[in-house]
N, C-alpha and C positions, 0 to 999 in steps of 0.2 A: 863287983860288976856294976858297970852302969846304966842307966833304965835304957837307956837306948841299946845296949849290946842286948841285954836281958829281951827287948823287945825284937831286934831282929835274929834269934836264935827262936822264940816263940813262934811268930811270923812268918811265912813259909811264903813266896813268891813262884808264880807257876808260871814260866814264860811262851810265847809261841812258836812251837816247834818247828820246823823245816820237816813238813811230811813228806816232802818227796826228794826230788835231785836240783839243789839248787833255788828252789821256789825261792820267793823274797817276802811275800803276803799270803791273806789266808782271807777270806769273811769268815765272821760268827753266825752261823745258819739260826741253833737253837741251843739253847742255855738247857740243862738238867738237871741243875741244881740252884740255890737262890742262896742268900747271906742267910746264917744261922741253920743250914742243912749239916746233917754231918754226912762226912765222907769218909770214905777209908781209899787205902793204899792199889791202885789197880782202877778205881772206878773210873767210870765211863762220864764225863762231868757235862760237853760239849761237842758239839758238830760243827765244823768246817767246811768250807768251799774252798780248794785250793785253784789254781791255776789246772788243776788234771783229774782232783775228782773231789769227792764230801768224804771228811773223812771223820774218825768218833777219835777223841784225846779222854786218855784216860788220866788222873792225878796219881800222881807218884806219894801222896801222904795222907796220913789218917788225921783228921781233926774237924775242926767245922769249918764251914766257909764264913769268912771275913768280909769279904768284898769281892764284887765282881767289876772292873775296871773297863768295861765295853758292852754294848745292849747287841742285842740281836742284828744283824744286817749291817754292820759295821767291819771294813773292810781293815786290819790290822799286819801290820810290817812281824815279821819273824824276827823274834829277839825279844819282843813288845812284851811285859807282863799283864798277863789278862786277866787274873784270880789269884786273892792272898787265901791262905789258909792258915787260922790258928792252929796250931799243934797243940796248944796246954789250954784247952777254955775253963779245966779247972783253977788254975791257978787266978782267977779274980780279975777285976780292970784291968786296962792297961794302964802298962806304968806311963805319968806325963814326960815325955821328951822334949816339949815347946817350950817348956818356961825357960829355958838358960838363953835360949835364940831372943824370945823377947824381952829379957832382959838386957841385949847384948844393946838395944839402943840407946838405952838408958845412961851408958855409960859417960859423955857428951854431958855438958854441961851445957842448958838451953838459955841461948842467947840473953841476956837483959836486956829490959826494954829499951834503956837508952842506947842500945848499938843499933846500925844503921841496918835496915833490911835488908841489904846487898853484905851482911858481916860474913865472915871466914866459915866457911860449908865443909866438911869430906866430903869429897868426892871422890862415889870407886868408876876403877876404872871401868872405860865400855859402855858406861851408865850415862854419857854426858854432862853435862853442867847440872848443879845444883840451881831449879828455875829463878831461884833469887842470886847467884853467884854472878850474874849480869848486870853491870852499871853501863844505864843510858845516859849518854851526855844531855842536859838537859837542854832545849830549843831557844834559842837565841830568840829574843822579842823583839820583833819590828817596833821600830817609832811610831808610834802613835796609834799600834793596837793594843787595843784590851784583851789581857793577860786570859787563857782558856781556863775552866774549870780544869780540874785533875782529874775528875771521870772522865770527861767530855776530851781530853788531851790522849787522854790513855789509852780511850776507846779509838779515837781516830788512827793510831798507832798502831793497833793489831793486840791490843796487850792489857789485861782488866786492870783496873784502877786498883790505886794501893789502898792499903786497910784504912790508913789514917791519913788523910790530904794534907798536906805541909800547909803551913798557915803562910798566902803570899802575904808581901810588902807590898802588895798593888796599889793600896794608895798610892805608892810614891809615883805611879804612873800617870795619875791625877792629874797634875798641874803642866799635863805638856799640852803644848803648841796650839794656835785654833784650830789646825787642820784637822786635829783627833776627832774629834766628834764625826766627820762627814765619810772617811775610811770606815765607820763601822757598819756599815751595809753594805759595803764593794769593799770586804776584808781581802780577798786575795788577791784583790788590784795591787794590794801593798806590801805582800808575802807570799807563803806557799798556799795555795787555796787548799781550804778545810776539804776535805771528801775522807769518807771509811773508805779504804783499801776495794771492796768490793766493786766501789763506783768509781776509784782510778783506774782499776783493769776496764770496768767495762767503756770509759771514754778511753783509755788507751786503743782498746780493741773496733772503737767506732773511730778514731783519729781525730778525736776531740779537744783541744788544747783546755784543759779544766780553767788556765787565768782566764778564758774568753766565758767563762759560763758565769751567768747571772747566778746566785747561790740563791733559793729561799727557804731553806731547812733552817732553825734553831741556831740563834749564835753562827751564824754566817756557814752552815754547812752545806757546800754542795748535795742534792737526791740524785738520786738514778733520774728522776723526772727532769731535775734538769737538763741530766747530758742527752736523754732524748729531746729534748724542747729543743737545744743545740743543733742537736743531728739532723733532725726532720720538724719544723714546727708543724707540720700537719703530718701526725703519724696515720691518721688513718688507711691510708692508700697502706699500710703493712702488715693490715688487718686483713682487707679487702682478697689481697693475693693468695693467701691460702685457704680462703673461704671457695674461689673461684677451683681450687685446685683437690676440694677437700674429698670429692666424691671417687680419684683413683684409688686410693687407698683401703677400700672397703672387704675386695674380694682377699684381702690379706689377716684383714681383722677375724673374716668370716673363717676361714679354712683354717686357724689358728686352734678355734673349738675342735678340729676335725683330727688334731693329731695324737698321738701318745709320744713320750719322752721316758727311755728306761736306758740307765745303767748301763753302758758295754762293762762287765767285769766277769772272773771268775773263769770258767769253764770257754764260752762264746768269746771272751778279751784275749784268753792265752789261743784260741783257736784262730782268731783272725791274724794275729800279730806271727803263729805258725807259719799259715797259707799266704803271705804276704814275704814272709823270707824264706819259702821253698818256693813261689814264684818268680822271685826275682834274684834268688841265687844259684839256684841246678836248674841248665838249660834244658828244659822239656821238650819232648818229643812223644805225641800220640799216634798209636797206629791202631787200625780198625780190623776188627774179620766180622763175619757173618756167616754160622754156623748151624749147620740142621741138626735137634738137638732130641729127635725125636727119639732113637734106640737109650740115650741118658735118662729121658724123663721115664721110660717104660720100663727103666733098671730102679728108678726112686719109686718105683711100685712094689714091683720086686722085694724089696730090701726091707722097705715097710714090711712085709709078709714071713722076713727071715727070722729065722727065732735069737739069733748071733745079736739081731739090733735087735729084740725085744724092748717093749719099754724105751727107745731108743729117739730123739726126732731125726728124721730123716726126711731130706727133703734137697731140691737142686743145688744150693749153696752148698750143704756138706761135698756135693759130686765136684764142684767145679773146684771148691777149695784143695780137695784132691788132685785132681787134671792138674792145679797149677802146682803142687806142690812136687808130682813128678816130671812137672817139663822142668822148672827150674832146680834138679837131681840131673837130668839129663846135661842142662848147661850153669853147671855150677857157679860161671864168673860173673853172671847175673847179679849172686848175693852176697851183695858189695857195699862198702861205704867212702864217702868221698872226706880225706883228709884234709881240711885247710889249710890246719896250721902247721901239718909236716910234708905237705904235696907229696901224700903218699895215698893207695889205692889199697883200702883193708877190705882185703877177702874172707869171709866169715865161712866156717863151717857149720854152724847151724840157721835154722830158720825158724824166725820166730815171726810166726804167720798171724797180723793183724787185721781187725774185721772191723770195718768201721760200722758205728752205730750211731744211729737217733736217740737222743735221752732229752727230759723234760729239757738240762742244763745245756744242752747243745749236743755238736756232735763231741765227740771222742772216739778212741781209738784202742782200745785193749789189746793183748798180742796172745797168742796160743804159743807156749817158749819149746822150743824144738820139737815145733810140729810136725818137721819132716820124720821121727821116728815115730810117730804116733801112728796104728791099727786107724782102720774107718772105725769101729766100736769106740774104740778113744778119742780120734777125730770129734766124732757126734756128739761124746759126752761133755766136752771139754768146750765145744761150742756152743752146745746150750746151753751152761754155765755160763760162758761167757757173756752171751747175750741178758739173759735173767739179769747177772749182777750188774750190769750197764743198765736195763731199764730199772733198778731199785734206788742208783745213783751210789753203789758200793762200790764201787771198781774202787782197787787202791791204786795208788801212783804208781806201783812197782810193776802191776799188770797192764801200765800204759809206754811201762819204757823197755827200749831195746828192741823191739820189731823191726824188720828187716823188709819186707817186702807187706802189702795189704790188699783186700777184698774191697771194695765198695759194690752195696748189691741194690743198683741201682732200679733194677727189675722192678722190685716189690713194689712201686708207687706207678707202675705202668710204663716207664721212661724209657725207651732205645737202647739208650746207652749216653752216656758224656765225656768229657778229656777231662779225667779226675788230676788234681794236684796231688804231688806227691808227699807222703807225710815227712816231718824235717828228719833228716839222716836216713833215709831208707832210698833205695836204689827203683823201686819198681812200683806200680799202685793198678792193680788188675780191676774194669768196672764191669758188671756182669746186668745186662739191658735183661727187658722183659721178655719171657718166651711167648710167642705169638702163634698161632694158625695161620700159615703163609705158603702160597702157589709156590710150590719148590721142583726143579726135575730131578727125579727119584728115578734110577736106572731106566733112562730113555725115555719118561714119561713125566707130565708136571701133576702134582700129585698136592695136598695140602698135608706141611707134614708141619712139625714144631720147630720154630726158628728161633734163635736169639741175636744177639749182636754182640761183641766185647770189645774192650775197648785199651789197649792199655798203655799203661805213661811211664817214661821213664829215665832215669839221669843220664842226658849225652857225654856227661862227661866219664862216667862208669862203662855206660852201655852201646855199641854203635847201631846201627841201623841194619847189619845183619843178624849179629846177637839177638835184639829185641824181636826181630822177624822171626826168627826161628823160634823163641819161646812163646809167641802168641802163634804161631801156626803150630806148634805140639799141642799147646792146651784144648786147641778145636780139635785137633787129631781126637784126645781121649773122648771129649764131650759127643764126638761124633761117631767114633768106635767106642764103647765106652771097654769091653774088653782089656782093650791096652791099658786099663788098670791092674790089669794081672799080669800080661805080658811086658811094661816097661816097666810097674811097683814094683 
């Protein structure tokens, strides 16, 4: 067996699960173990942030940890391995796997010095040129200029000068003509004018002809200072203008201090990138009532008081969650889903009744899964479950998918009511506005009784505009009788 098998059989690789349906990414919330902990088979290693909730990864193996391949807050693709674990930390070192790879270059016999530095390279593919596998033709020498250094050549070039400068025959350039001597300080009068790359772009970019520019850098090299001297001999006036112009800019500098810059990821990124494609793909439709909600709220006294809720919470959202639970019993075609990809209309038989929540991580959306046979006792229990595991940040993914229809209980922050978005794949989204003390007429008399508003939304393409009338006028029905929780349950 060879050290490399030997080592990946010791070596245990623990990659990033797909917690939920589909997810692609996960963040690393918080690490619970470190390199050289031991682990055993089941444990709880890590916390995650998926796209729908935090969730805990347990390791499937017993050994110690190895390496942890990702810190804290670091947002990781599914598939990705994020923690080795040794399986045998008795058995000693690891075996070395390197040495045959670094030997592998060795192979190659390294050039002699007398071959030319542009000699015969491999080259693997995809990798490009070997950076010496490039032979420059060398620059043709105008008459009666002096031959450039070979740094100074090289450097004008874009390309570092070679290790060893070939020894010119320049003398032989000596003995020309008389005109040589007076080209050496108008060099580019007589060839291509010396400039580094930097300062042909930038007289390119001022429309500078470099032959017209007087050079006085070293060995005939055009500056940047030239090609301005060219462009503008009195640059000043280019100073002056943004001087003049300097003091709009300030209230930008200022309120810069004034901001924060965080992250859309997680929880809040899969939520917008939700309500963004249930707004712009199931045509909504909201419709309003305004309901006296006074005989409901005097039954969540009540009920409080029953020994059946004992221990129980009890409170307006359980009632309403109710009211909607048998209006849409009454008209079943409500709980529905809209088919894409087979332009088909799936009628669900159960209801899996979603309550949105506030959590540190944004909102979310958990579902109570066939709610419609749930008791009020079980109703209650199951809701404040719900709630708890959403503010702890436990909700798992599986309690966020599949809902059918949802609560938003928009009340609790004092609010009317709003035209809630619908969550993706569900047919209806009920908002339940705050109960108020409001001048009502109450059997022929204006009376101050408890009023709320609701509000609800929902898919035109499922639901028409008598359908949806009729299930938001039953739900104030119960809220308003509340009775007809016995009479239509």
């Amino acid at each position: 067996m060879t050290a490399s098998t030997a080592n990946d059989q010791r070596f245990r690789e623990f990659k990033m699960p797909d917690v939920g349906e589909g997810l692609t990414e996960a963040e690393i919330l918080k690490w619970y173990v470190q390199p050289g902990d031991t682990v055993t088979d089941g444990q709880v290693v890590c916390e995650v942030e998926t796209a729908k909730a935090a969730v805990e990864l347990p390791i499937p193996y017993d050994g110690v940890v190895h390496e942890l391949n990702f810190g804290e807050g670091v947002t990781v693709d599914v598939g990705t391995v994020i923690i080795s674990v040794d399986t045998d930390p008795g058995a000693g070192p690891v075996a070395p796997t390197a040495a045959p790879a670094a030997e592998a270059p060795a192979a190659p016999a390294a050039p002699e010095e007398d071959e030319e530095p542009q000699g015969r390279q491999a080259v693997l593919v995809g990798y490009g040129a070997a950076p010496s596998s490039t032979k420059r033709r060398p620059r043709r020498q105008q008459p009666g200029v002096p031959a450039q250094p070979a740094a100074l050549q090289a450097e004008l070039n874009g390309h570092a000068a070679p290790a060893v400068a070939p020894a010119p025959a320049a003398p032989v350039a000596a003995p020309a003509p008389a005109p040589a001597p007076a080209p050496v300080a108008s060099a580019p009068a007589a060839g291509r004018p010396l400039a580094k790359p930097p300062v042909r772009k930038l007289a390119k970019d001022l429309g500078i002809d470099l032959a017209t520019v007087a050079p006085t850098g070293p060995e005939g090299i055009i500056t940047r200072e030239d090609v301005y001297a060219a462009a503008a001999p009195a640059p000043a006036p280019a100073v002056a203008v943004p001087a003049a112009v300097a003091p709009a800019p300030v209230p930008a500098v200022v309120s810069a201090d004034r901001e924060r810059r965080v992250p859309v990821k997680g929880v809040r990124k899969a939520t917008a990138q939700a309500m963004v494609a249930s707004a712009f793909t199931a045509p909504h439709v909201t419709e309003f009532i305004t309901v006296d909600v006074t005989r409901t709220m005097k039954l969540v006294q009540e009920l409080k008081q029953d020994p059946d809720m004992a221990g129980l919470r009890v409170n307006p959202l359980l009632l309403v969650a109710k009211a909607f639970l048998i209006a849409i019993r009454r008209h079943p075609d409500v709980n529905a889903a809209w088919d894409e990809a087979n332009q088909e209309i799936v009628y669900k038989d159960y209801i899996n009744l979603g309550i949105a929540a506030a959590t540190p991580r944004g909102l979310i959306v958990p579902n109570i899964k066939d709610a419609g046979t749930k008791t009020l006792p079980q109703l209650a229990t199951e809701l404040a479950e719900l709630v708890s595991t959403a503010r702890e940040g436990k909700t798992s993914p599986a309690a966020m998918s599949g809902g059918t229809v949802t609560i938003t209980n928009v009340g609790v922050f004092g609010v009317d009511t709003g035209t809630p978005i619908l969550n993706p794949g569900e047919s209806a989204i009920l908002a339940f506005g705050a109960v108020k003390l409001q001048p009502w007429v109450h059997k022929g008399k204006v009376k101050a009784r408890q009023v709320t508003t609701l509000a609800l939304s929902f898919d035109h393409r499922l639901i028409d505009g008598e359908l949806g009338s009729r299930l938001l006028a039953d739900i104030a029905a119960v809220l308003e009788q509340p009775r007809r929780l016995i009479t239509w349950g």
